[in-house]
C-alpha positions as CSV (number, residue, x, y, z in Angstrom):
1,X,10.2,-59.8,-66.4
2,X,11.8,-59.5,-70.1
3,X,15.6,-59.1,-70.2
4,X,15.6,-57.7,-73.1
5,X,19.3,-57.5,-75.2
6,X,19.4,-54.6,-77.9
7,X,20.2,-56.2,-81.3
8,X,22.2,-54.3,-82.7
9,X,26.1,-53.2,-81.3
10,X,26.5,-49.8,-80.0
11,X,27.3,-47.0,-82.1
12,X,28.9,-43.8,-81.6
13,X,29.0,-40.5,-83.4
14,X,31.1,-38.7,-81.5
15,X,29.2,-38.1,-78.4
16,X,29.8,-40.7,-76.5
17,X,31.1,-40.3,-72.9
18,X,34.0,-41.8,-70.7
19,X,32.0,-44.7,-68.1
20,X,32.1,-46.2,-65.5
21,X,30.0,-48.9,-65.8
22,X,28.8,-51.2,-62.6
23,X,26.3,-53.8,-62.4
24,X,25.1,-56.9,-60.0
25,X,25.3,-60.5,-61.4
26,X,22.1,-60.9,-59.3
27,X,19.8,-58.3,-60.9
28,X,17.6,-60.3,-63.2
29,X,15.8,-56.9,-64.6
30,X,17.9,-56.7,-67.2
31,X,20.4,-58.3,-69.7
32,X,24.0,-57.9,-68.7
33,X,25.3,-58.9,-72.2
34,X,24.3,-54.8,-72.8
35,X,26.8,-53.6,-70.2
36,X,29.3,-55.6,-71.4
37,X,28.4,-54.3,-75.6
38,X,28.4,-51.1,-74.5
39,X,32.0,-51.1,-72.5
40,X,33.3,-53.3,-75.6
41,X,32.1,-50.7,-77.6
42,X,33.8,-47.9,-76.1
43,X,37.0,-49.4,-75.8
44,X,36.8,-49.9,-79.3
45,X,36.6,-46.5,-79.9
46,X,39.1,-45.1,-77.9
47,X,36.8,-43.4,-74.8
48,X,37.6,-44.4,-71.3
49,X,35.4,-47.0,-69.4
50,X,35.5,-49.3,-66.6
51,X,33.1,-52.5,-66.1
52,X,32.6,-53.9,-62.9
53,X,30.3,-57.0,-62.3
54,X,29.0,-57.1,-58.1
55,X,28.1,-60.4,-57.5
56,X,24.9,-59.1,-54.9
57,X,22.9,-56.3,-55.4
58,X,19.8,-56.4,-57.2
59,X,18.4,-54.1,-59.1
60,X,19.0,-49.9,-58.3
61,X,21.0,-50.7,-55.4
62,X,22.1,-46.9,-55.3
63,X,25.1,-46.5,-52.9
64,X,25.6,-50.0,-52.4
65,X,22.9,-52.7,-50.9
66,X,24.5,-53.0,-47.3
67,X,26.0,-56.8,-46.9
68,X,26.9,-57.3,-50.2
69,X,30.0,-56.4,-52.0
70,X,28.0,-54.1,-54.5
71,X,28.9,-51.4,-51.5
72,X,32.0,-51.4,-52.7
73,X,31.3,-49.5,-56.0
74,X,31.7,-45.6,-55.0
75,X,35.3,-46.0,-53.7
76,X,36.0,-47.8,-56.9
77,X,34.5,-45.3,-59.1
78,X,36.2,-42.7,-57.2
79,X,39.9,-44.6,-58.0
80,X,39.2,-45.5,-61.5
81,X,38.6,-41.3,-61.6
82,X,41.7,-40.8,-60.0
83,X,43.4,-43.2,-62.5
84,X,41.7,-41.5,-65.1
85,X,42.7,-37.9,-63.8
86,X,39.0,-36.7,-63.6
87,X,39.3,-36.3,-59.7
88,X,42.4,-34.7,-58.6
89,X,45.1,-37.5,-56.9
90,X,45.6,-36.5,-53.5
């Protein structure tokens, strides 16, 4: 299969979105230098995002593929929100 990396750097025009971006270093469907030009492009303008490399999960490991560490990524989400103040801190 292709990993395919887009060209060009992201651009915005003003409707970009805060992310939470999450990935695993073992999914070989697709490029991982795009996660990481996309979070370096939001940082650079100004919107909140997080990027967090799993070292196991494959590819569309939804919740979490159970053994690995990629399970870990909803409770991290869910604190980065917090941090963020888009969830309420309890």
């Amino acid at each position: 299969m292709s990993r395919w990396i887009h060209p060009e750097p992201a651009r915005f025009n003003g409707g970009a979105v805060n992310s939470y971006i999450f990935y695993a270093h073992d999914d070989h469907a697709v490029n991982h230098q795009n996660e990481k030009r996309f979070y370096a492009a939001l940082k650079r303008n100004g919107i909140a995002a997080k990027l967090i490399e799993f070292k196991h999960g494959g590819h569309g490991f939804g919740l979490g593929l159970k053994g690995t560490d990629s399970t870990g990524w909803p409770k991290a989400c869910a604190a980065w929100l917090k941090k963020e103040r888009f969830l309420p801190v309890r």
